[in-house]
C-alpha positions in Angstrom: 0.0 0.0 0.0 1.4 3.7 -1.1 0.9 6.3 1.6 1.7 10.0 1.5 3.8 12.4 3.6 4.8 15.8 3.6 8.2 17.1 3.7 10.3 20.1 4.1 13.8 20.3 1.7 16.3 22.9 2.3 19.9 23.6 1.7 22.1 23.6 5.0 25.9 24.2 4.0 25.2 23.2 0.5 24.0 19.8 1.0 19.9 18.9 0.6 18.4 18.7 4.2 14.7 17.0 3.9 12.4 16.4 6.9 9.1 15.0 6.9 6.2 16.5 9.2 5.1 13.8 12.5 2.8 14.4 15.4 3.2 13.7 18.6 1.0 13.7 21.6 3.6 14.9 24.2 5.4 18.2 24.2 6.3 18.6 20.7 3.1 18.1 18.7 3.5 19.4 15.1 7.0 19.3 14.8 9.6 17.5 11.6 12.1 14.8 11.9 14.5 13.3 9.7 14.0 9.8 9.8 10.5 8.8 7.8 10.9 5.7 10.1 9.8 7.8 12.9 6.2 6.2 14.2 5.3 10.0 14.5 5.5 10.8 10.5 2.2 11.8 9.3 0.9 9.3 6.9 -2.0 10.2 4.5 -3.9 7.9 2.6 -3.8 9.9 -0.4 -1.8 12.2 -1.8 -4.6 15.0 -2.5 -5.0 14.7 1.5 -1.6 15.1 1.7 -1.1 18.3 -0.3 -3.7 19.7 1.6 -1.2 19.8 4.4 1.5 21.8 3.1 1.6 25.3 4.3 0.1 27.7 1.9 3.0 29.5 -0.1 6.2 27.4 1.1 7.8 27.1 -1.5 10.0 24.1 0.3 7.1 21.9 0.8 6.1 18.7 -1.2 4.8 15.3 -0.8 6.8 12.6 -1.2 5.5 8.5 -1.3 6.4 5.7 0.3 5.4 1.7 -0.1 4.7 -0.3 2.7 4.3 -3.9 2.9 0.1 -5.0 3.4 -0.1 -6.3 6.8 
């Protein structure tokens, strides 16, 4: 099954720095982190749903995909 995340890609010292958006209960709430392994990582189930989510006018915002195995 293909789900949907958004990310934020910037330069730091030249090199590509990409974070994807996650949610957490605790103090952080809507916050990014740079492992999409993170069980926080905001998974849509489509990717309309997940453009939705990117801030209007950032520039640095997209959706990326990801396949995961049916379980």
């Amino acid at each position: 099954m293909t789900k949907y995340c958004v990310v934020q890609v910037s330069m730091m010292g030249g090199k590509p720095d990409v974070t994807f958006f996650a949610y957490s209960l605790g103090a952080y709430g809507l916050h990014r982190v740079s492992d999409w392994d993170d069980p926080n990582v905001l998974w849509y189930d489509t990717v309309d749903e997940a453009q939705g989510r990117i801030w209007p006018g950032n520039a640095n915002e997209c959706v990326v995909s990801r396949c995961f195995e049916d379980q």
